[in-house]
DSSP file (Angstrom, degrees, kcal/mol; ACC not computed):
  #  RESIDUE AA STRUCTURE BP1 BP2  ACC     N-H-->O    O-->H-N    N-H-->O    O-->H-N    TCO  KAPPA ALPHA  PHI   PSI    X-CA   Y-CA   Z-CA
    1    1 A X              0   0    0      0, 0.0     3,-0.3     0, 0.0     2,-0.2   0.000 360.0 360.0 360.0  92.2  -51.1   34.7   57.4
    2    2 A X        +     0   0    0      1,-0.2     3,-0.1     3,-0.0   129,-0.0  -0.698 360.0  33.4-126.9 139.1  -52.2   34.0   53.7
    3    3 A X  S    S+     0   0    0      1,-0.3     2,-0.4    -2,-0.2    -1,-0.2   0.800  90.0 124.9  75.9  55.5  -49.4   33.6   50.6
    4    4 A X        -     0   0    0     -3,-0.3    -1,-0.3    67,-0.0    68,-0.3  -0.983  58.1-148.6 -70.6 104.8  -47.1   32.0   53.0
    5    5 A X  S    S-     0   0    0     -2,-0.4   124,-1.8    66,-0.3     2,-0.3   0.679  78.3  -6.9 -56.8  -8.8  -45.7   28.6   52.3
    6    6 A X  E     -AB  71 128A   0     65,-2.4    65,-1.0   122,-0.3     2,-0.5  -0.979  64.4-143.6-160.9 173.6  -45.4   27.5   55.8
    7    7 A X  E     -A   70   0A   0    120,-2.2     2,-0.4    -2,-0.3    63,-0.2  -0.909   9.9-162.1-163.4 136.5  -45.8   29.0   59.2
    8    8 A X  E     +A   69   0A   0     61,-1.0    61,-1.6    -2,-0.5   118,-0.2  -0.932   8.8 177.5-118.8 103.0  -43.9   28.4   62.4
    9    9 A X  E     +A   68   0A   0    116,-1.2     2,-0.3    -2,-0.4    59,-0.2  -0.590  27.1 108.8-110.9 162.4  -44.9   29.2   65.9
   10   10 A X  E    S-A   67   0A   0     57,-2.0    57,-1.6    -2,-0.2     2,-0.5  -0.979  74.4 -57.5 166.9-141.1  -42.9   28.4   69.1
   11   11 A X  E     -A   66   0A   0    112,-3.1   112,-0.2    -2,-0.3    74,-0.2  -0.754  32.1-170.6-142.4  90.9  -41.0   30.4   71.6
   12   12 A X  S    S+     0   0    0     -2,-0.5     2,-0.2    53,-0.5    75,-0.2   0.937  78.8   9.1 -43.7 -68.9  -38.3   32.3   70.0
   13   13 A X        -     0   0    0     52,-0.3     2,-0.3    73,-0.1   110,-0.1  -0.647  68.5-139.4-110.4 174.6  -36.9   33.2   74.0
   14   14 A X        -     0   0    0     50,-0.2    11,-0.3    -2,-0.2    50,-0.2  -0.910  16.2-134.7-137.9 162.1  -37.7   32.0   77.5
   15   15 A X  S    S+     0   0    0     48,-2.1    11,-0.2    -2,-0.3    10,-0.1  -0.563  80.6  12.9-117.8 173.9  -37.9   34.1   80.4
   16   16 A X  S    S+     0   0    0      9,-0.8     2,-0.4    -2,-0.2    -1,-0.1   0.407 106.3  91.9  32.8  21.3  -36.4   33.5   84.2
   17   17 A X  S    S-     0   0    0      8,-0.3     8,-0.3     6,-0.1    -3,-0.1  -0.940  77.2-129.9-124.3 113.2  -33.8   30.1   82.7
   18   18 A X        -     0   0    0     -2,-0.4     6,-0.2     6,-0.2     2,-0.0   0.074  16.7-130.1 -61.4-169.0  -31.0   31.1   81.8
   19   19 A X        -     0   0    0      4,-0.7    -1,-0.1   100,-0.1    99,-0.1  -0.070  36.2 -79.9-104.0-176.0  -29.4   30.2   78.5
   20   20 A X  S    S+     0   0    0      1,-0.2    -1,-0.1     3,-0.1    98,-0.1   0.894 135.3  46.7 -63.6 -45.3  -25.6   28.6   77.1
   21   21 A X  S    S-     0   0    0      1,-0.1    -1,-0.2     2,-0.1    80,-0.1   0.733 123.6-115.2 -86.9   6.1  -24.2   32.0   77.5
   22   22 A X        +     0   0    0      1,-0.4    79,-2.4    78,-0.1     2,-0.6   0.860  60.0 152.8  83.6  20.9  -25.9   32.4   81.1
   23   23 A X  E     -h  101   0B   0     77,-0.2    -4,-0.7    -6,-0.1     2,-0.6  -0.895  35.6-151.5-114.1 163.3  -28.1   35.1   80.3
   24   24 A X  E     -h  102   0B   0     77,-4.6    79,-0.6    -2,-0.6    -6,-0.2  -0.804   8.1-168.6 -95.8  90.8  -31.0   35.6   81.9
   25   25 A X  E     -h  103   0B   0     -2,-0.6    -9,-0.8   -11,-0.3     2,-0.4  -0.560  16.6-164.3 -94.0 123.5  -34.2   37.3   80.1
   26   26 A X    >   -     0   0    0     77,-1.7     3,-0.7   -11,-0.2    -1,-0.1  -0.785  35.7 -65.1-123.3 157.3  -37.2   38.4   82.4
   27   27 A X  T 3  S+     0   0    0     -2,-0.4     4,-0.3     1,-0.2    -1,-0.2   0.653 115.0  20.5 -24.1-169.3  -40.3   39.2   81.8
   28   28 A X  T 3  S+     0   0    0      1,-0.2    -1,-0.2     2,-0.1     4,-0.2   0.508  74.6 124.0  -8.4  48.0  -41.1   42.4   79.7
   29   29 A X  S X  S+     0   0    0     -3,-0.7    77,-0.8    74,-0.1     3,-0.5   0.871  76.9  48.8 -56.8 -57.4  -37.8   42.5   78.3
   30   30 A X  T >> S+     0   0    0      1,-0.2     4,-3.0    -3,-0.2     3,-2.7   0.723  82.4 112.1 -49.7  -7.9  -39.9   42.4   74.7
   31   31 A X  H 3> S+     0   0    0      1,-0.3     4,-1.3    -4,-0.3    -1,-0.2   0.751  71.4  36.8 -61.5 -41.2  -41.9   44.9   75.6
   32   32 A X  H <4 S+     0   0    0     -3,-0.5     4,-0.4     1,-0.2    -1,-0.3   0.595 116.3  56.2 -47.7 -25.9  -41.2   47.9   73.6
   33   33 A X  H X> S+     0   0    0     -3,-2.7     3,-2.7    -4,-0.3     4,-1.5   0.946 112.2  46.0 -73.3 -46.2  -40.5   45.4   70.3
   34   34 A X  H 3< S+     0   0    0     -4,-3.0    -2,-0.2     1,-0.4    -1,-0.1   0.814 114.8  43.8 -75.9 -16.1  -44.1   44.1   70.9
   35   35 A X  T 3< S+     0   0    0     -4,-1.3    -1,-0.4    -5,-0.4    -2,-0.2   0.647 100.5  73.0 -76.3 -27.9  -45.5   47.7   71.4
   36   36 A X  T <4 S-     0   0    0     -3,-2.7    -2,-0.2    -4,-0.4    -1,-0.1   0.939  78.6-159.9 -79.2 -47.1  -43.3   48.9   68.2
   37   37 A X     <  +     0   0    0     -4,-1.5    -1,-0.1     1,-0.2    -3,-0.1   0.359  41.9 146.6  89.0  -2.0  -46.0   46.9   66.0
   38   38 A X        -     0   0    0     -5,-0.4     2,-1.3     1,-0.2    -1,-0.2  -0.149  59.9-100.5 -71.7 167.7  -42.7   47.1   63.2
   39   39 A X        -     0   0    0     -3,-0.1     2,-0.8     1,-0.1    -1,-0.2  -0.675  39.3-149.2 -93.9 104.7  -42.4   44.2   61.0
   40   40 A X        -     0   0    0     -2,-1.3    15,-0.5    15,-0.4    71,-0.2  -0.712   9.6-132.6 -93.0 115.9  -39.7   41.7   62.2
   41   41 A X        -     0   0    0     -2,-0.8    70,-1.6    13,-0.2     2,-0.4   0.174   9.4-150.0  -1.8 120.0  -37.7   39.7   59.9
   42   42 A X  E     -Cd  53 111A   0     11,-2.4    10,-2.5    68,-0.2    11,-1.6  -0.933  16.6-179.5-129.8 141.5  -36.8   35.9   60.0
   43   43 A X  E     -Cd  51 112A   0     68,-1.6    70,-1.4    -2,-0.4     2,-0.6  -0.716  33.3-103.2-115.8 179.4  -34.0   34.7   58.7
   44   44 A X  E >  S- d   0 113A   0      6,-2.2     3,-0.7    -2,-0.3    70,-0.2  -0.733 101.6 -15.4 -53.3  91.9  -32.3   31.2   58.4
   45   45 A X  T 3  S-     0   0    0     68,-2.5    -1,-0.2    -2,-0.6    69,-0.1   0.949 122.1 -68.8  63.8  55.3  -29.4   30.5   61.0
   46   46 A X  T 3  S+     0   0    0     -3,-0.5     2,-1.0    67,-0.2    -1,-0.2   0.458  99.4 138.1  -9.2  46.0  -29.4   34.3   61.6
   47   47 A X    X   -     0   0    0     -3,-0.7     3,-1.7     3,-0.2    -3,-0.2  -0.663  39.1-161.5 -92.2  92.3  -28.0   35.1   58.3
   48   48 A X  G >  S+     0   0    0     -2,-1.0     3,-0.8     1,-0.3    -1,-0.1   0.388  84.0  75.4 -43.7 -20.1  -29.5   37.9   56.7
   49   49 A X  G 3  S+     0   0    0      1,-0.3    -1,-0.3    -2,-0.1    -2,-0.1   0.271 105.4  53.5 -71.3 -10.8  -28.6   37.5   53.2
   50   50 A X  G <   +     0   0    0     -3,-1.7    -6,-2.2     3,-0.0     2,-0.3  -0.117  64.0 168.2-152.9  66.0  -31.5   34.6   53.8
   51   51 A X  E <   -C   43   0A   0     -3,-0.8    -8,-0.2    -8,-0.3     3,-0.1  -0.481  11.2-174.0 -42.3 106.1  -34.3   36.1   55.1
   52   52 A X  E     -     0   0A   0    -10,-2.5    20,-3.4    -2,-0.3    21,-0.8   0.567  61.6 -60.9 -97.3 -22.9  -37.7   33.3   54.9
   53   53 A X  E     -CE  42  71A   0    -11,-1.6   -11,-2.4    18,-0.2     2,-0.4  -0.967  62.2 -60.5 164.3-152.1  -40.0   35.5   56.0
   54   54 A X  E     - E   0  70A   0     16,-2.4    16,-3.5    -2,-0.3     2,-0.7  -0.912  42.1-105.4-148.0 179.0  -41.4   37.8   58.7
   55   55 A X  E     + E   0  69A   0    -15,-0.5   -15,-0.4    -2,-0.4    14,-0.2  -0.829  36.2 176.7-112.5  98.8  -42.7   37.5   62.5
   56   56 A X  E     +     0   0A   0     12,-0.9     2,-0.2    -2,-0.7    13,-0.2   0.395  69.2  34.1 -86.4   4.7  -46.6   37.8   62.1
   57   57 A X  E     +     0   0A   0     11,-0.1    11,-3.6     9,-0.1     2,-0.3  -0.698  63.1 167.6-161.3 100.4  -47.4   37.3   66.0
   58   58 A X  E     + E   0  67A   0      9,-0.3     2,-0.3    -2,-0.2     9,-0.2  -0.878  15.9 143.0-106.9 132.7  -45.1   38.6   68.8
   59   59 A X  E     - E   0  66A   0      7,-0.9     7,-2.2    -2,-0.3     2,-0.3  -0.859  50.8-117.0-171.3 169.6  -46.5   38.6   72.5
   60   60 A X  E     - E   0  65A   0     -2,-0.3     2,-0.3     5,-0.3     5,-0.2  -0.706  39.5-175.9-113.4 156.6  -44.8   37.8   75.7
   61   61 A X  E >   - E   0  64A   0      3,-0.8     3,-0.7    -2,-0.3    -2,-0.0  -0.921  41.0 -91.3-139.1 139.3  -46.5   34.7   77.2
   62   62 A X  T 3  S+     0   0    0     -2,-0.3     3,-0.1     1,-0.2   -35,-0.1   0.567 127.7  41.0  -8.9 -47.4  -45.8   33.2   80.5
   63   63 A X  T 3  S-     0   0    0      1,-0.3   -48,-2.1   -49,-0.1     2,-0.3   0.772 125.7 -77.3 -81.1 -46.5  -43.3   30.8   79.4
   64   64 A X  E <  S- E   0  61A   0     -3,-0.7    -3,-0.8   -50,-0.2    -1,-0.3  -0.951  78.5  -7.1 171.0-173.9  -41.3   33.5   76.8
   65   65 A X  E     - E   0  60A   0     -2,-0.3   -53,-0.5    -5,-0.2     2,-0.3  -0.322  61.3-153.9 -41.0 107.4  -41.4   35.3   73.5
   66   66 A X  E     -AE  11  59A   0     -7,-2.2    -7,-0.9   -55,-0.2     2,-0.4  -0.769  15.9-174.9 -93.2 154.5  -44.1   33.9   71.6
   67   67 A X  E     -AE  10  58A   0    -57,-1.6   -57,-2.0    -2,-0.3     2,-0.4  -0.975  24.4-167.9-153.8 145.0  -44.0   34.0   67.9
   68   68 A X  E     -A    9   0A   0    -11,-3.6   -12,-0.9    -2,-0.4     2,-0.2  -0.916  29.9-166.2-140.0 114.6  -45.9   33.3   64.8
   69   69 A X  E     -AE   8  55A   0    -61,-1.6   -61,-1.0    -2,-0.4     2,-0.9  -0.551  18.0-140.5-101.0 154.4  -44.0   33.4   61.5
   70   70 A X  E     -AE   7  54A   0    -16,-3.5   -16,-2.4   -63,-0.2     2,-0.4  -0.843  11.1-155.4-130.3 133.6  -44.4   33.4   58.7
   71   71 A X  E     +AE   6  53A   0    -65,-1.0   -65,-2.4    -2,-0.9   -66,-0.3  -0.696  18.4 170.9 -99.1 116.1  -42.4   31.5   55.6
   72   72 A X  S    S+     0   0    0    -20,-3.4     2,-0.4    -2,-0.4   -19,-0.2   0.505  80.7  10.4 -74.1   0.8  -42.1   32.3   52.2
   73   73 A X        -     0   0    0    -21,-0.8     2,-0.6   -69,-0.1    -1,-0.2  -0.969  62.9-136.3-164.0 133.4  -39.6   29.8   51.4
   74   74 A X        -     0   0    0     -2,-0.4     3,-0.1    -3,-0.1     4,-0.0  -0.898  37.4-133.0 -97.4 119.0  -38.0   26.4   53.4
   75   75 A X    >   -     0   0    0     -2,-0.6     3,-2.4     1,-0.2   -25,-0.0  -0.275  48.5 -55.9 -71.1 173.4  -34.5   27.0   52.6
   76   76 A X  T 3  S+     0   0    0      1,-0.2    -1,-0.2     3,-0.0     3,-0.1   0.048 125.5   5.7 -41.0 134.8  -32.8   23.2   51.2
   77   77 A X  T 3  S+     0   0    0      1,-0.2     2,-0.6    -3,-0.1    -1,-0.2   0.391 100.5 116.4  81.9 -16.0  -33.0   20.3   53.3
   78   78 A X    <   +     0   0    0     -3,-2.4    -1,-0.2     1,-0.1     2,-0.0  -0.786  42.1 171.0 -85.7 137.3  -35.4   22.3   56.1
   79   79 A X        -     0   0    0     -2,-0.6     2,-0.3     3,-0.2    47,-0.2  -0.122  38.6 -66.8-126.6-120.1  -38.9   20.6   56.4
   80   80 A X  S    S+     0   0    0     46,-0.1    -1,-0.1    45,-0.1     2,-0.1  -0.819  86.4  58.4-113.2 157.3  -41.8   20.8   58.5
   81   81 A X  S    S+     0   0    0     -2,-0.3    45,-0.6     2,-0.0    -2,-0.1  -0.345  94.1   1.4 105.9 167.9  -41.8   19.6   62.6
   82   82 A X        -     0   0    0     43,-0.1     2,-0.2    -2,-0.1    -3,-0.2   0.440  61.8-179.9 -48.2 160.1  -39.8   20.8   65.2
   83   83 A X        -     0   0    0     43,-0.0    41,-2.0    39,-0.0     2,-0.5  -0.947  35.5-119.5-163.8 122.8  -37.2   23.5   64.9
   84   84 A X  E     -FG 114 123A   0     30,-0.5    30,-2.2    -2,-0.2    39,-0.3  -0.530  36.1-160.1 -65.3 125.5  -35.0   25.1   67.1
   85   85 A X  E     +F  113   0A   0     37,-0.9     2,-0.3    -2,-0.5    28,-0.2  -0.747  15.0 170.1-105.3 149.7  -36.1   29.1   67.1
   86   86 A X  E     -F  112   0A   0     26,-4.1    26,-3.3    -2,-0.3     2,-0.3  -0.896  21.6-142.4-146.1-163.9  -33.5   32.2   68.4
   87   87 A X  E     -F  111   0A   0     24,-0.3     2,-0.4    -2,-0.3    24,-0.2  -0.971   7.3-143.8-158.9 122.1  -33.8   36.0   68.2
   88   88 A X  E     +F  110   0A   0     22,-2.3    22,-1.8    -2,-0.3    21,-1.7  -0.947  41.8 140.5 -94.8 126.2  -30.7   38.7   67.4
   89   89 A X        -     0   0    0     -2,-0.4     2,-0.3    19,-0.3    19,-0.2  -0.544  55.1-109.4-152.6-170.8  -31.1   41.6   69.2
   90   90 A X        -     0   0    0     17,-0.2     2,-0.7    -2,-0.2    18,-0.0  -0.951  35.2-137.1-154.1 118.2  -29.0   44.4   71.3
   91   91 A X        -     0   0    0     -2,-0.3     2,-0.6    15,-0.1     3,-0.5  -0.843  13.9-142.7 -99.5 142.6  -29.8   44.1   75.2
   92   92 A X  S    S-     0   0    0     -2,-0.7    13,-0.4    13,-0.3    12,-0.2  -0.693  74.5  -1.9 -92.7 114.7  -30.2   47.4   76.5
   93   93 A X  S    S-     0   0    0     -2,-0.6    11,-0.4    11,-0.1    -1,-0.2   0.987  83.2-161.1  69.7  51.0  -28.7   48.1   80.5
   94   94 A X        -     0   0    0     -3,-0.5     2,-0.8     9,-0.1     9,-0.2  -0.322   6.2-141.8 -62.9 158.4  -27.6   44.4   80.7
   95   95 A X  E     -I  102   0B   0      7,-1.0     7,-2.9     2,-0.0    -1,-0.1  -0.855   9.4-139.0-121.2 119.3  -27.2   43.7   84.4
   96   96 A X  E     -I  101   0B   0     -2,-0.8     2,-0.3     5,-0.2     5,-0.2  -0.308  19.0-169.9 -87.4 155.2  -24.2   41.4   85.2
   97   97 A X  E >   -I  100   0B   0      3,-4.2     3,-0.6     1,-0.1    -1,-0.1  -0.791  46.8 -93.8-123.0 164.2  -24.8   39.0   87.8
   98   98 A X  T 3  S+     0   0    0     -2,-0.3    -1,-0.1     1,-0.2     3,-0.1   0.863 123.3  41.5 -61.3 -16.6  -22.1   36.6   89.6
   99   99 A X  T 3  S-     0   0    0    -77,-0.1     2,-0.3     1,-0.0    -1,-0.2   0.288 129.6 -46.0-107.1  19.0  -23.4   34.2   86.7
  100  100 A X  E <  S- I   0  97B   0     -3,-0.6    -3,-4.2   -77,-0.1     2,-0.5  -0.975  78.7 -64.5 155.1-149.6  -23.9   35.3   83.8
  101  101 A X  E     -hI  23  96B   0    -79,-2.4   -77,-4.6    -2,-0.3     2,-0.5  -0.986  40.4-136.8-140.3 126.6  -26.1   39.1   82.6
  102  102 A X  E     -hI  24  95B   0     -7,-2.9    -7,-1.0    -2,-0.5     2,-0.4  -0.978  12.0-147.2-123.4 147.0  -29.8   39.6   83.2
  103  103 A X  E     +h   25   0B   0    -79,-0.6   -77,-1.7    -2,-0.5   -74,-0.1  -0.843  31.1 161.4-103.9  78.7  -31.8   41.1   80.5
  104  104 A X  S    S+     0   0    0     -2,-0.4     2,-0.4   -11,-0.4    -1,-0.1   0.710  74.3  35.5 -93.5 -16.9  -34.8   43.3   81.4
  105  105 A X        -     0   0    0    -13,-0.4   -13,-0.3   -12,-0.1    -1,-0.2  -0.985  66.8-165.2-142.4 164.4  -35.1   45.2   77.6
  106  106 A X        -     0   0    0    -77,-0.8   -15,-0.1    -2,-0.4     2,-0.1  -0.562  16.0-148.8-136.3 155.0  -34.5   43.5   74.8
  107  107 A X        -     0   0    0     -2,-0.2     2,-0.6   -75,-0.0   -17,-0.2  -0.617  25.5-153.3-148.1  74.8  -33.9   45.4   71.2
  108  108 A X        +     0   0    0    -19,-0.2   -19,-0.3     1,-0.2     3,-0.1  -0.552  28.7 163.9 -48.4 101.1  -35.4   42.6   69.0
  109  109 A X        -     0   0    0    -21,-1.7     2,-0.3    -2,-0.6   -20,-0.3   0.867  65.8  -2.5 -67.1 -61.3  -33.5   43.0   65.3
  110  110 A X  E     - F   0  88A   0    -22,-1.8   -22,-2.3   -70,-0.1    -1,-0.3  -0.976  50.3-139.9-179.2 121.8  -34.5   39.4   64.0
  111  111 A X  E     -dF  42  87A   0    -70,-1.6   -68,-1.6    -2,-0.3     2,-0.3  -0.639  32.9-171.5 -81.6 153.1  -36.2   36.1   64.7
  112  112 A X  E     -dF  43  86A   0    -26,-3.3   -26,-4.1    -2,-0.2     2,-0.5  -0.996  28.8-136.8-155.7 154.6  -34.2   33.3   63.2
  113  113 A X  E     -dF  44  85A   0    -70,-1.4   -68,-2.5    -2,-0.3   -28,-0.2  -0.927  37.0-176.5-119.7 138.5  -34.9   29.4   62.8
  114  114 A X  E     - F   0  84A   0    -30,-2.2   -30,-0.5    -2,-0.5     3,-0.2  -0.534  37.7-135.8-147.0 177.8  -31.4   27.9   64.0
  115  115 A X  S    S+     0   0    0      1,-0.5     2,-0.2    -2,-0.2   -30,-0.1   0.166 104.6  40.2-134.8 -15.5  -30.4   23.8   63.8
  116  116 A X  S    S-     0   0    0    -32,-0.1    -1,-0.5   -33,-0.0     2,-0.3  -0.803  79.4-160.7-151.7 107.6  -28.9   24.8   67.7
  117  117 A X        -     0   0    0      1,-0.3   -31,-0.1    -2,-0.2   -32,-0.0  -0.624  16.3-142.3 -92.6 124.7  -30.6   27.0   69.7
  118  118 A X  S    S+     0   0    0     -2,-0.3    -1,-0.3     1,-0.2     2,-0.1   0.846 100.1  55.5 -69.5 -76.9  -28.8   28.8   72.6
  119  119 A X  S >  S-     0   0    0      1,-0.2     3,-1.3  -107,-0.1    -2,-0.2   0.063  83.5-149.6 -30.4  97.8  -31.7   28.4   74.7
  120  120 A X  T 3  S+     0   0    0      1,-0.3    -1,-0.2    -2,-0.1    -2,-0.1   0.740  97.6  48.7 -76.2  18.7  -32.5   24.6   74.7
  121  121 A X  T 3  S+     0   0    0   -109,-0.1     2,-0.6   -36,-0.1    -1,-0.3  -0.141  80.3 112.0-128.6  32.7  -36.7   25.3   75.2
  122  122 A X    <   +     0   0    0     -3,-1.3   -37,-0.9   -37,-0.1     2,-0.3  -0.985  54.8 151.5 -74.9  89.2  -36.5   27.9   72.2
  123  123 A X  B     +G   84   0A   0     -2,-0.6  -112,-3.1   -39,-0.3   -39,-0.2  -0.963  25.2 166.3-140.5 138.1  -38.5   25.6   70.3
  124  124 A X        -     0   0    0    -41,-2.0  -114,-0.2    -2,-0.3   -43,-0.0  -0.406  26.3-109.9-151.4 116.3  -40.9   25.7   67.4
  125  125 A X        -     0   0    0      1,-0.2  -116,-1.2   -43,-0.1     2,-0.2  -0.102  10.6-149.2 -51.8 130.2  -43.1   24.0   64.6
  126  126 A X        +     0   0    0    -45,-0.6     2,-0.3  -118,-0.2  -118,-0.2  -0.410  23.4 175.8 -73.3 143.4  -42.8   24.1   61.0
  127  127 A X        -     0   0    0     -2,-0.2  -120,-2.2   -47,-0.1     2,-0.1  -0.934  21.9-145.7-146.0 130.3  -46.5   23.6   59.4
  128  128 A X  B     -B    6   0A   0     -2,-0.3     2,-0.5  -122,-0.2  -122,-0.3  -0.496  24.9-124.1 -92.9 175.9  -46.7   23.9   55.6
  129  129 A X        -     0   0    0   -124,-1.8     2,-0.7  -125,-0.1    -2,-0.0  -0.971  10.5-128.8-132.3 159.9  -50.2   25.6   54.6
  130  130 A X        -     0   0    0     -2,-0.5  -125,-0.0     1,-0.1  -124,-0.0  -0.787  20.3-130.0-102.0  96.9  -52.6   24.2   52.3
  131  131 A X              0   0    0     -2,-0.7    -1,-0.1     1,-0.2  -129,-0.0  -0.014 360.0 360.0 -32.6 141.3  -53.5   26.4   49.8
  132  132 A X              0   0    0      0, 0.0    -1,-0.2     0, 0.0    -2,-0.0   0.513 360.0 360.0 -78.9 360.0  -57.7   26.6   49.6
C-alpha cells in the first residue's frame, strides 16, 4: 500500500457477538463483498463527503472482517494508535431473532474509522508510513 499516509488494520465487524443494536453477524456474511474484489471506500465517522481512503485487504478471519486500509489523509485531531473501526452496509434476508436480527450476507458499502464503534471489539491501528 505505497503513496498512503498511514494504514490501518483491525477488525472492521465481529462474527457470532452481538453488537449495541443486537445484531448478530456470522460467518460468511462478507462473502460476496470479499469475492467482488471492488474497491471499498473509507470514510471518517461514516460521512462520505470525507472519504480517507480505500479498504486495501478484506478477508473474513476467525474473529471477523478483517481489513487493511489505506489513508490518504488523517482528518484534524485523528492520530496514529487505536481506533474504533465500523462498516455501512445493507443486510440482505436479515433474520429476526427474540433478540435482536442475525446477519448471514452482508452488502458492504463502506468501511469507516468511528470515535464509537457499535461493536465494542471493532477495533483497529493507525500506523503512519515512512516514506523510503
Amino acid at each position: 500500500m505505497s503513496g498512503h499516509v498511514a494504514i490501518c488494520t483491525g477488525y472492521a465487524a465481529i462474527f457470532d457477538i452481538a453488537d449495541a443494536k443486537r445484531d448478530v453477524i456470522r460467518r460468511g456474511a462478507f462473502a460476496r463483498a470479499v469475492a467482488s474484489g471492488r474497491t471499498v471506500p473509507v470514510y471518517w465517522q461514516h460521512r462520505p463527503n470525507m472519504m480517507i481512503g480505500v479498504v486495501g485487504e478484506l478477508r473474513e478471519a476467525a474473529i471477523g472482517l478483517f481489513v487493511r486500509c489505506g489513508l490518504d489523509r488523517l482528518p484534524e485531531g485523528l492520530v496514529p494508535g487505536p481506533i474504533g473501526l465500523s462498516f455501512g452496509y445493507r443486510a440482505l434476508n436479515p433474520i429476526r431473532t427474540r433478540t435482536g436480527r442475525e446477519l448471514t450476507e452482508i452488502d458492504l458499502m463502506e468501511v469507516s474509522l468511528v470515535t464509537a464503534p457499535m461493536h465494542p471489539m471493532a477495533r483497529g491501528e493507525i500506523e503512519l508510513v515512512v516514506p523510503a
